[in-house]
C-alpha positions as CSV (number, residue, x, y, z in Angstrom):
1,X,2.6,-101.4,110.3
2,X,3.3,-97.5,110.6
3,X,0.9,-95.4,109.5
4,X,0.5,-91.5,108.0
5,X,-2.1,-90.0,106.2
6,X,-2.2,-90.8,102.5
7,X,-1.8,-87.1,102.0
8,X,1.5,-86.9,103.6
9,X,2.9,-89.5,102.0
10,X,2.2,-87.6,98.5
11,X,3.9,-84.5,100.1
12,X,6.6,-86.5,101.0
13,X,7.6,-87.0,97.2
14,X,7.8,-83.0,97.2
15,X,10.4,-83.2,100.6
16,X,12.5,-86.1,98.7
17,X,12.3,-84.2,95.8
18,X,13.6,-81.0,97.9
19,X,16.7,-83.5,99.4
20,X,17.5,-84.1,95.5
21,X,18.6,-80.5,95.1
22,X,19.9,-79.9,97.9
23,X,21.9,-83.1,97.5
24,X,22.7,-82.4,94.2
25,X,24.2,-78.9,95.3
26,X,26.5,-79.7,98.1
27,X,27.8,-82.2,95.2
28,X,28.3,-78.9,92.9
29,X,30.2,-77.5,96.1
30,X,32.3,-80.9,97.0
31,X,33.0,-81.5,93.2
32,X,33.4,-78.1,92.1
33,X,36.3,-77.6,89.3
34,X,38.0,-74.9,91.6
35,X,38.9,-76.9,94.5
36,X,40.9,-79.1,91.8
37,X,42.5,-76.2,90.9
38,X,43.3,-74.4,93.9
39,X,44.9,-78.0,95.2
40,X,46.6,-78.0,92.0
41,X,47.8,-74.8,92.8
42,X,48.6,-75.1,96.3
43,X,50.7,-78.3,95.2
44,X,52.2,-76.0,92.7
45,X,53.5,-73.0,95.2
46,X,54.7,-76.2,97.3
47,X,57.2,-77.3,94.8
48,X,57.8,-73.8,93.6
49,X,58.9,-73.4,97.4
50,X,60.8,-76.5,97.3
51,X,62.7,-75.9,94.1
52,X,63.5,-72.2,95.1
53,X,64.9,-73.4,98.8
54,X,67.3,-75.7,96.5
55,X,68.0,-72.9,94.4
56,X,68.6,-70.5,97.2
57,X,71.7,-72.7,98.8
58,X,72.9,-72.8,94.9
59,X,73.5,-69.4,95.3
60,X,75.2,-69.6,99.0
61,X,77.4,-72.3,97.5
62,X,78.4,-69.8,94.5
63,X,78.5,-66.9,97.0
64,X,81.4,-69.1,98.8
65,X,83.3,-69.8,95.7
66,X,83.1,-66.7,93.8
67,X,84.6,-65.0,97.4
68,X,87.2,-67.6,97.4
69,X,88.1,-67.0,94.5
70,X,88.2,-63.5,95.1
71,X,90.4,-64.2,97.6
72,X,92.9,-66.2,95.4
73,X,93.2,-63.3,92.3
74,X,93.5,-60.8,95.4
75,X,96.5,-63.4,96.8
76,X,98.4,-63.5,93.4
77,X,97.7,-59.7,92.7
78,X,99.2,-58.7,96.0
79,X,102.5,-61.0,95.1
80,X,102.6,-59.3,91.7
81,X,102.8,-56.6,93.4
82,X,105.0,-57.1,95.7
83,X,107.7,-58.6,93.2
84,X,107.2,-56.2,90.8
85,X,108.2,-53.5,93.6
86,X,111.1,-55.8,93.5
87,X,112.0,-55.6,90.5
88,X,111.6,-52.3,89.8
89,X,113.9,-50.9,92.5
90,X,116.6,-53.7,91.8
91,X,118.1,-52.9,95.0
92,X,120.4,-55.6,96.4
93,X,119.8,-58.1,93.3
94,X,122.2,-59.4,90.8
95,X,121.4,-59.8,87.1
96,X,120.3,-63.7,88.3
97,X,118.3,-62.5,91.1
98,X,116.2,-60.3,88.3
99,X,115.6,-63.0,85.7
100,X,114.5,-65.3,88.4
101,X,112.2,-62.5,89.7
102,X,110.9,-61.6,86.3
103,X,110.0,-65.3,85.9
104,X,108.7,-65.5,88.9
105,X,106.1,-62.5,88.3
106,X,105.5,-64.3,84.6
107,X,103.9,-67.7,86.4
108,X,102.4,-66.1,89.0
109,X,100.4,-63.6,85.9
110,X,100.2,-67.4,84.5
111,X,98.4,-68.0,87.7
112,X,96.4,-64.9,88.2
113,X,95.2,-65.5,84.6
114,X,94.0,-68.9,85.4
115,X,92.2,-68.1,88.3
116,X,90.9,-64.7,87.3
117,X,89.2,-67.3,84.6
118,X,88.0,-69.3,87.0
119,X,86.5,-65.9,89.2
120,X,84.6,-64.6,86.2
121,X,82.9,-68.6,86.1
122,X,82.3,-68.1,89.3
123,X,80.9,-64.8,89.1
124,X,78.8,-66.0,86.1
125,X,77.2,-69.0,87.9
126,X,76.1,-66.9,90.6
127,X,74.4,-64.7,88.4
128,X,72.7,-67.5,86.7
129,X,71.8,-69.0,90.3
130,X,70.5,-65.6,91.1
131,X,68.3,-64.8,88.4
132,X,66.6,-68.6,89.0
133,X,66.0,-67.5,92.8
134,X,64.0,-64.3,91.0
135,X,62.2,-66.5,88.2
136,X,60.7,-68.8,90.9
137,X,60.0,-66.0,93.2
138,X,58.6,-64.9,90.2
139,X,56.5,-67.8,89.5
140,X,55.4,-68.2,93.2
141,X,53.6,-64.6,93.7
142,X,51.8,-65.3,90.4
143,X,50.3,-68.5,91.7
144,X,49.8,-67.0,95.2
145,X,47.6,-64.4,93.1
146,X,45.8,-67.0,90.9
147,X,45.2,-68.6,93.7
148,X,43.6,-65.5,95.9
149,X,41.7,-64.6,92.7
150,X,41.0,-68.4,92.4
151,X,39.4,-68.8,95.9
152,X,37.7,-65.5,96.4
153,X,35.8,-67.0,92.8
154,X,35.0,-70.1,95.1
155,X,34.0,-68.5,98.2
156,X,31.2,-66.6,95.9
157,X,30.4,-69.8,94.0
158,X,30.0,-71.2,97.7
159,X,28.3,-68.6,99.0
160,X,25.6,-69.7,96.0
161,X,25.3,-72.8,96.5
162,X,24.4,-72.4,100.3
163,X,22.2,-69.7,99.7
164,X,20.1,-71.6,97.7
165,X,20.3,-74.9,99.8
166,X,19.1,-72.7,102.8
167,X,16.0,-71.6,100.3
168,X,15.4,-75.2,99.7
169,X,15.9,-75.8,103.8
170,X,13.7,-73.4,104.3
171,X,10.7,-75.1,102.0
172,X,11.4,-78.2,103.0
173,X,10.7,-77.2,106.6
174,X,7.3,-75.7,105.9
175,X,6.2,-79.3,104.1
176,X,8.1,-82.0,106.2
177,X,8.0,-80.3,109.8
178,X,4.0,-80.8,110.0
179,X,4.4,-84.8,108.8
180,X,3.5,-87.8,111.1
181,X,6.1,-88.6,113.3
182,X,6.0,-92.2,112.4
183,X,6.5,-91.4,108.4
184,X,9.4,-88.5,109.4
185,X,11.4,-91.6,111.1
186,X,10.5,-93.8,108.5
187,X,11.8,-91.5,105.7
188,X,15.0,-90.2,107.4
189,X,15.6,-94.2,107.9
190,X,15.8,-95.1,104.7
191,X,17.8,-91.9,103.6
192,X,20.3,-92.8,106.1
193,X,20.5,-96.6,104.7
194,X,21.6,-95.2,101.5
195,X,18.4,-96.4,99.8
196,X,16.2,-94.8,97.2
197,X,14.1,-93.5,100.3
198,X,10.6,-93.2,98.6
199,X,9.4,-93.9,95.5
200,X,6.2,-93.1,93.6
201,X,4.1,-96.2,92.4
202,X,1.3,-95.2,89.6
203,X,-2.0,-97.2,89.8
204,X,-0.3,-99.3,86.9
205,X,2.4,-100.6,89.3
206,X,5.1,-98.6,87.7
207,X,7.1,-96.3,89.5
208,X,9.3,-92.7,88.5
209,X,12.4,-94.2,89.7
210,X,12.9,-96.5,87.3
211,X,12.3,-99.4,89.6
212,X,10.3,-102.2,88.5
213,X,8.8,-104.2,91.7
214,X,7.4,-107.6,91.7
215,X,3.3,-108.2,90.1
216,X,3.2,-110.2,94.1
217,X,4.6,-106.6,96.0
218,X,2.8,-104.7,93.3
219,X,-0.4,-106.9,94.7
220,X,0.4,-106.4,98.4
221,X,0.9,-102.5,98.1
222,X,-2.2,-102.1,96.5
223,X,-4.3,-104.3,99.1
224,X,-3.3,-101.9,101.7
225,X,-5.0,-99.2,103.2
226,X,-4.3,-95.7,101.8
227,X,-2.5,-94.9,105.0
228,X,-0.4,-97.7,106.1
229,X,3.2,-96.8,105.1
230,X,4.6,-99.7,102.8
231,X,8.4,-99.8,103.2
232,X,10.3,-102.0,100.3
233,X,12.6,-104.2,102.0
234,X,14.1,-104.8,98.3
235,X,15.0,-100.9,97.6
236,X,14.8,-99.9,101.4
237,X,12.1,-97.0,100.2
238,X,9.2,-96.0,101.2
239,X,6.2,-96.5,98.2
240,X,4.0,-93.5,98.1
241,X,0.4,-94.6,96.2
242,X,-0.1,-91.7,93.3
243,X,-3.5,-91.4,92.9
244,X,-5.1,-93.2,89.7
């Protein structure tokens, strides 16, 4: 059986101790309520981006119609025009030849009407299409500044938390560094296996972890020699013997 003087043993409740806070800080730092926000908003600006790209070929789509429709209304203005020129010189026409013309300028104003109506719709859903482009932009640059305020908030909470871990480094150095070798493996061991690494045991049997062991490993813990290291093959920790 590995061995380490009693009075190491006893200081290693002060390293595990140590490894509690630090432990319990780089949770704070994994766990922290800001990373759930920035992802939230990160996720946020992604859709944003998504629902603006959509947005953005809405408005090419109106841009195409509202110039083709442009381009109609220009098309019947220019016959208008044209026949109206017509009709107002009267050169070479007979009184049939003018009716004719005036009802042919009447359906083409029929026609202009109807797609002048449909040019101002046109016009209309581009402007609505446009001012959705600007509301998202809109929305974007405010979570891309939530977020910058967001994460420069977490970088200084981060910076925190590893400052103080590296205080609690630092003091756990001083106290484990000088331990017997043999105790040092035996401890980082039974952190690794996910156990409660070391427990303390009062003369009574009872421990501070909330473990009960057996009255029979109770018995064989006790009939060892203050420096033999008893490892719990039950909780996979090492028992440190408090002093009675």
């Amino acid at each position: 059986m590995a061995t380490a003087p009693a009075a190491d043993q006893l200081k290693l409740l002060e390293v595990a101790e140590l490894d509690s806070q630090i432990a319990r800080l780089e949770r704070d730092n994994v766990k922290h309520p800001l990373r759930e926000k920035l992802a939230a908003i990160m996720n946020a600006i992604a859709a944003r981006g998504r629902e603006r790209e959509l947005a953005e070929k809405a408005v090419s789509a109106s841009e195409e119609v509202l110039s083709q429709a442009e381009v109609t209304c220009a098309g019947f203005q220019a016959q208008i025009s044209d026949k109206e020129a017509k009709l107002n010189s009267g050169e070479g026409l007979t009184s049939r030849d003018l009716v004719a013309l005036q009802e042919e300028i009447a359906g083409l104003r029929a026609l202009l009407s109807a797609a002048s109506d449909k040019e101002f719709q046109a016009l209309e859903t581009l402007e609505e299409r446009q001012e959705r482009v600007e509301k998202i932009a809109t929305q974007v640059k405010e979570l891309h500044d939530e977020l910058l305020k967001d994460r420069s908030e977490l970088e200084d909470v981060v910076g925190e938390i590893q400052g103080r871990q590296g205080d609690l480094r630092a003091q756990r150095a001083v106290i484990f560094d000088p331990l017997s070798e043999d105790l040092k493996k035996t401890y980082l061991h039974s952190r690794e296996s996910g156990g409660y690494a070391v427990l303390a045991m009062h003369a009574n049997g009872a421990t501070d972890g909330g473990i009960h062991l057996s009255p029979v490993e109770v018995a064989q813990i006790r009939s060892l020699h203050e420096d033999e290291i008893y490892l719990s093959e039950d909780y996979d920790a090492i028992i440190v013997r408090l002093p009675a």
